[in-house]
C-alpha positions in Angstrom: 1.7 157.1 -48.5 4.8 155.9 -46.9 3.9 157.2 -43.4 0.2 155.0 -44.2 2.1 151.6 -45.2 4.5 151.8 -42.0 1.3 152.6 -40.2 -0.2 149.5 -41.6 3.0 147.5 -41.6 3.2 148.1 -37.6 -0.6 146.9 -37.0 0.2 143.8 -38.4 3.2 142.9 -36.7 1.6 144.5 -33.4 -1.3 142.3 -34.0 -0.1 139.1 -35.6 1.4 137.8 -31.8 -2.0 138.6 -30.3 -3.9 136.1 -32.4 -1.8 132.9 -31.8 -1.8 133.6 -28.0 -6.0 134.0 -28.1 -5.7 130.7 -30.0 -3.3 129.4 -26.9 -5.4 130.5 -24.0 -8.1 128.6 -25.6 -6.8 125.5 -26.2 -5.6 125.6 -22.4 -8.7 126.4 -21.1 -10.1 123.7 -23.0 -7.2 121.4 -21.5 -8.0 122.3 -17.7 -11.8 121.5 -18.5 -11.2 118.3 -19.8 -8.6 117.6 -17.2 -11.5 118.9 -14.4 -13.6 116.2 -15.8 -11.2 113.4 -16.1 -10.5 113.8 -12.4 -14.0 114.2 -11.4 -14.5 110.7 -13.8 -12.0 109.4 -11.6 -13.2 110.3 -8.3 -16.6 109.1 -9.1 -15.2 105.6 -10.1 -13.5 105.4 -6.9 -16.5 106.1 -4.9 -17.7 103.3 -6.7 -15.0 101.1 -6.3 -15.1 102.1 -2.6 -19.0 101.4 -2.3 -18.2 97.7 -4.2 -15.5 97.2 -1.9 -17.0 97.7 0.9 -20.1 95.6 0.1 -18.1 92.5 -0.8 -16.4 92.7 3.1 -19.9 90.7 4.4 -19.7 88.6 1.7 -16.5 87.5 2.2 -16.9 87.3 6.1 -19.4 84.6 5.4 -16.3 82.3 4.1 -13.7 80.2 6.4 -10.4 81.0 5.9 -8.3 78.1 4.3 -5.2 78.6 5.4 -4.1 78.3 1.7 -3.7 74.3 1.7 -6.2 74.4 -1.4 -4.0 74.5 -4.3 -7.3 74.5 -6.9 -7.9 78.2 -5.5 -4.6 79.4 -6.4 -4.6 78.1 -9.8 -8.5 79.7 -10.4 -7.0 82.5 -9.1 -4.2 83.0 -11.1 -6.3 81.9 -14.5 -8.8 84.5 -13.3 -6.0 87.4 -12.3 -4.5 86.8 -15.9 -7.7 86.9 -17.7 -8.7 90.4 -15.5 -5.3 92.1 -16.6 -5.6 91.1 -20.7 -9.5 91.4 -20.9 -10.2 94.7 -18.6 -11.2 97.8 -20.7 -8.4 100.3 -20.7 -10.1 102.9 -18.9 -10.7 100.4 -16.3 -7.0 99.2 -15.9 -6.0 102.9 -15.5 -8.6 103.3 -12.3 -8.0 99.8 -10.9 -4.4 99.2 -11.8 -2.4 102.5 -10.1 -1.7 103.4 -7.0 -5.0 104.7 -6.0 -6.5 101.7 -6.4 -4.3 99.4 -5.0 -4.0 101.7 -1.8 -8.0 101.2 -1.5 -8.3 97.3 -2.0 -5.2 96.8 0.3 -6.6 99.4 2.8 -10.3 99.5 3.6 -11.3 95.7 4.2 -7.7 95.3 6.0 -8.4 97.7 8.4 -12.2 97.4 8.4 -11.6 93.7 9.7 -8.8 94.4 11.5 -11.3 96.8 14.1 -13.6 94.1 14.2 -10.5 91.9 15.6 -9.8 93.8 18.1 -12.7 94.8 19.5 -14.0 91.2 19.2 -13.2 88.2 22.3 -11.2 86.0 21.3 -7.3 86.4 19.9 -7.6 83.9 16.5 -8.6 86.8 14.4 -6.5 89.3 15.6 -3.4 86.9 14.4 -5.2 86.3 11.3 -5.3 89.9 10.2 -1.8 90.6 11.8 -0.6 88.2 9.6 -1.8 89.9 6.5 -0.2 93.2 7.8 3.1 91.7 8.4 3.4 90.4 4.8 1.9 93.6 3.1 4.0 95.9 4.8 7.1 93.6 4.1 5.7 93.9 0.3 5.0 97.5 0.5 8.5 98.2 1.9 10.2 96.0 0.0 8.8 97.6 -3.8 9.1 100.9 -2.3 11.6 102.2 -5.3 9.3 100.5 -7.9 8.5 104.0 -9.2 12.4 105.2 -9.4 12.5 101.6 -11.1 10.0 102.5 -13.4 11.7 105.6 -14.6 14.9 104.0 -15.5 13.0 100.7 -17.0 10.1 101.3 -18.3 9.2 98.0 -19.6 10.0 96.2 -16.4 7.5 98.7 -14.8 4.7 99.0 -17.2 2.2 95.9 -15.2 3.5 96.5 -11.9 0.3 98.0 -10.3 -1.8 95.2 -12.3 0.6 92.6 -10.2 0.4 94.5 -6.9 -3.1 94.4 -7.2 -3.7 91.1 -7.6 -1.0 90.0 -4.8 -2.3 92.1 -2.2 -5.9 90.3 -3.0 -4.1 87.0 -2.4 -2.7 87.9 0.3 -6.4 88.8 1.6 -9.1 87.0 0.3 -10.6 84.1 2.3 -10.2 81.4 -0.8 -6.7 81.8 -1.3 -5.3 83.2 2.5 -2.2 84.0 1.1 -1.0 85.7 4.3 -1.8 82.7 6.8 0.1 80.4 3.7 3.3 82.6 3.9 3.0 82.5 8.1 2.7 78.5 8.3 5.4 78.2 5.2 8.1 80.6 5.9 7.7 82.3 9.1 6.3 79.9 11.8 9.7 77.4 10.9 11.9 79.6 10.0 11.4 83.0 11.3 9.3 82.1 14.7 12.1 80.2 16.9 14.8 82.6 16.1 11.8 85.5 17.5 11.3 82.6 20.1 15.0 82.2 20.8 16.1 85.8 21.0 12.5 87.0 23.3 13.6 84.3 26.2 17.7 85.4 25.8 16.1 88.8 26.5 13.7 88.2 29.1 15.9 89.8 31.4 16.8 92.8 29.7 13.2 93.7 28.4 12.5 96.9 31.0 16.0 98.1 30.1 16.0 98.1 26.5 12.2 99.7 26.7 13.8 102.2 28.9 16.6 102.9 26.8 14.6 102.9 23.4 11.5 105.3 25.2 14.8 107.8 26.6 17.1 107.7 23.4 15.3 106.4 20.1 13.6 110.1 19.4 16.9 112.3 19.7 19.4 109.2 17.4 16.3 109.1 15.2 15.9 112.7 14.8 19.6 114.0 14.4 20.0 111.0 11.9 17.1 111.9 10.1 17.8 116.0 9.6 21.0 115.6 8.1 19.8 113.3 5.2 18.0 115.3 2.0 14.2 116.1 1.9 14.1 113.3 -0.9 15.2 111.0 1.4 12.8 111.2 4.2 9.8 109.8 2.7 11.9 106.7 2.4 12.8 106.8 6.0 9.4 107.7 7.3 8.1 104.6 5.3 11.2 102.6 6.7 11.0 103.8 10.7 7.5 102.8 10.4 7.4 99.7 9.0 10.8 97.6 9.9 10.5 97.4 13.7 6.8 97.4 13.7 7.4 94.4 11.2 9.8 92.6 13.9 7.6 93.1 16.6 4.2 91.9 14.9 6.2 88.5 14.3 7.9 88.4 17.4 3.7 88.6 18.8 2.9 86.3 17.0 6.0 83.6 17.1 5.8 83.5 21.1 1.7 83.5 21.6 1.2 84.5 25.0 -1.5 86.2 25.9 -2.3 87.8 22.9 -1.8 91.7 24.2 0.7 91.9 21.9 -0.9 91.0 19.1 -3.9 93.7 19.8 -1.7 96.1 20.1 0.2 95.9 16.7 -2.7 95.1 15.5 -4.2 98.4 16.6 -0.5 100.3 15.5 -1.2 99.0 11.7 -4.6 99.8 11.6 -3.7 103.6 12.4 -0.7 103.9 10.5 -1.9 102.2 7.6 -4.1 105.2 7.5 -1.4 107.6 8.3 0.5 106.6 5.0 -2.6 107.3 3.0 -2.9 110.8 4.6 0.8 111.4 4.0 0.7 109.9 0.1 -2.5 112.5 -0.4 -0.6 115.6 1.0 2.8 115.1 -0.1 1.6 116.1 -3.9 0.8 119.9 -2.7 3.3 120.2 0.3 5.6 117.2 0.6 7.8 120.3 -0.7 7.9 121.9 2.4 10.4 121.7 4.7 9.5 119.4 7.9 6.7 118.0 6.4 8.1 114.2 6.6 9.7 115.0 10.2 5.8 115.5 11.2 4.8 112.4 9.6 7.9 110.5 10.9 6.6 111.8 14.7 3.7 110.7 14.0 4.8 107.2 13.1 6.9 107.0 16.0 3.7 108.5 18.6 1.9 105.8 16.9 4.1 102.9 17.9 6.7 103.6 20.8 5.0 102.1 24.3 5.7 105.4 26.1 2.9 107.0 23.9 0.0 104.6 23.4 -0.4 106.7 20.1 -2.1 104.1 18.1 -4.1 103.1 21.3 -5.4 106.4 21.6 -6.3 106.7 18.2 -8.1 103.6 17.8 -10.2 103.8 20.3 -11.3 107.6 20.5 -11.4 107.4 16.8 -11.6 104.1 14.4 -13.6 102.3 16.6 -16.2 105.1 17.1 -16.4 105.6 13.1 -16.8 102.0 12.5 -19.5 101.6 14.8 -17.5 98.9 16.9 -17.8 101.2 20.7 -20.0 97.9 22.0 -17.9 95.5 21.1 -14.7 97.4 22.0 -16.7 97.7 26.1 -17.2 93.8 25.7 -13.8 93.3 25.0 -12.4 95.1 28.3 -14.9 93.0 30.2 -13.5 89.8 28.5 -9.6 91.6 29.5 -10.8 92.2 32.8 -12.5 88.6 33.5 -8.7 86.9 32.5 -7.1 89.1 34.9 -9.3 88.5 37.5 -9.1 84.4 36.5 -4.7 84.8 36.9 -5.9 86.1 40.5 -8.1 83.7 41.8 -7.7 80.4 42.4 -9.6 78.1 39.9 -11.5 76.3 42.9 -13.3 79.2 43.5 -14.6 80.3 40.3 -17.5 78.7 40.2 -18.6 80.9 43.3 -16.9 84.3 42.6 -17.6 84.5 38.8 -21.8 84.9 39.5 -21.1 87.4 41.8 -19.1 89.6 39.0 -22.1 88.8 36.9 -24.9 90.5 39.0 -22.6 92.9 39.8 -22.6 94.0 35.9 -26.3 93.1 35.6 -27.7 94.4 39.2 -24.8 96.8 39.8 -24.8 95.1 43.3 -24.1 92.3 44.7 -26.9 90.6 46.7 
């Protein structure tokens, strides 16, 4: 009788652990379903938030840019911004109002118009978008420890995506031209002659400094940058990337030559804008791994140094063929190669030469 109650006494404690944990395995496999379809809810609602995007980019095009000097849009756009962040459903504001979403309103009409620039004759549109880029990188650099903010304070941090959302739109949309506002406001009188003043004081020391940045930038930068912590580098990446490139866009744009420098920053954003996004998607699974931000941070610097042409190269063999802009992109080299051949020839004998060049692109001879 004894021997039957230990017996007993043993099957229950042997199976009492066994019935919780069933209970356990159950509940979590009823967690990673639901948390399967949450992200499959999610990914659906950006597709559509990608699809609405991308249809309102025509729409928009349709409307001149105002340079911001209408004061009545800002004030509708604030009362309408406000109204968005208090009225929006909840499950809404967490799709729109993160980092996700801000990354695909700041990103695909941006660089979407920003091809079209390009490739397009003509410079005034190029300036316009690398005016958006300069203060959007300057905002994205500048907030870049928001998260490490929001961690310590989270009360300072809890609408911060709902307020870089609707900034970056400002900054964008054609009503408001927040971008162009901050460029005539701030950086044409205050920024743009110090560019001017410094570009002409260095006029002679230009092919020198290139020299010296293409010959000794990589090894300073890449000594500097494996000593610091793998924490660290993200920062860095985002900093080696976005400084200089920020300089040099307004330095472009300040002196207004002959607009070659604002193509090619133009061209530089347009790819690493990209490249950030590619970098903020992989760094969740192996950001962990050691030299993963030392490849991103050559690939920012391939992008932008002049001894690469990385963003050239990637521009043209890849946006521009994705986004359907190859014609326009030939029409622009003609429209390069007719102002170089106009800085060679004497104006007087335009009139005669410049028909010839035309049946010689028509005819492929000249008669």
């Amino acid at each position: 009788r004894s021997s039957r109650w230990v017996r007993q006494r043993l099957q229950h404690i042997l199976a009492k652990p066994t019935t919780p944990n069933i209970h356990k395995m159950s509940d979590e496999d009823d967690y990673n379903e639901e948390d399967e379809a949450n992200h499959w809810e999610k990914a659906m609602i950006y597709g559509i938030m990608i699809v609405c995007v991308m249809g309102l980019r025509p729409l928009l095009a349709k409307f001149t840019r105002t340079r911001g000097k209408n004061i009545v849009f800002h004030l509708i756009y604030i009362i309408l911004a406000f109204v968005a962040a208090i009225f929006v459903p909840n499950f809404v504001g967490d799709v729109l109002f993160n980092e996700t979403g801000v990354l695909i309103m700041g990103t695909l009409i941006p660089v979407y118009e920003s091809i079209v620039a390009v490739c397009s004759v003509g410079e005034a549109d190029d300036t316009v978008w690398l005016q958006f880029w300069i203060c959007n990188a300057t905002f994205t650099y500048a907030t870049e420890f928001m998260d490490v903010i929001k961690e310590a304070l989270p009360n300072a941090g809890e609408h911060w995506y709902e307020f870089e959302f609707f900034v970056t739109l400002w900054l964008m949309l054609p009503f408001t031209d927040g971008a162009t506002l901050i460029y005539d406001k701030v950086t044409e009188p205050f920024i743009a002659p110090i560019c001017r003043n410094a570009k002409s004081k260095m006029e002679g020391w230009g092919a020198i400094i290139i020299t010296l940045i293409n010959s000794s930038y990589l090894w300073i930068l890449w000594f500097t940058f494996m000593s610091l912590p793998e924490p660290a580098r993200r920062f860095v990446v985002v900093a080696v990337g976005t400084l200089y490139p920020v300089v040099a866009s307004t330095v472009a744009i300040a002196t207004k030559e002959d607009g070659l420098d604002d193509t090619h920053w133009l061209t530089y954003w347009s790819c690493f804008t990209l490249l950030f996004i590619l970098m903020d998607y992989l760094e969740t699974w192996v950001g962990s791994i050691r030299g993963f931000y030392s490849l991103c941070l050559c690939a920012t610097v391939w992008l932008f140094l002049p001894m690469f042409q990385g963003a050239r190269s990637v521009f043209r063999n890849v946006l521009v063929p994705l986004s359907g802009q190859h014609e326009n992109m030939l029409l622009h080299d003609v429209y390069l190669v007719r102002r170089e051949v106009e800085k060679k020839i004497p104006e007087k004998m335009h009139e005669r030469v410049f028909p010839r060049f035309a049946q010689v692109f028509a005819k492929g001879k000249v008669e």
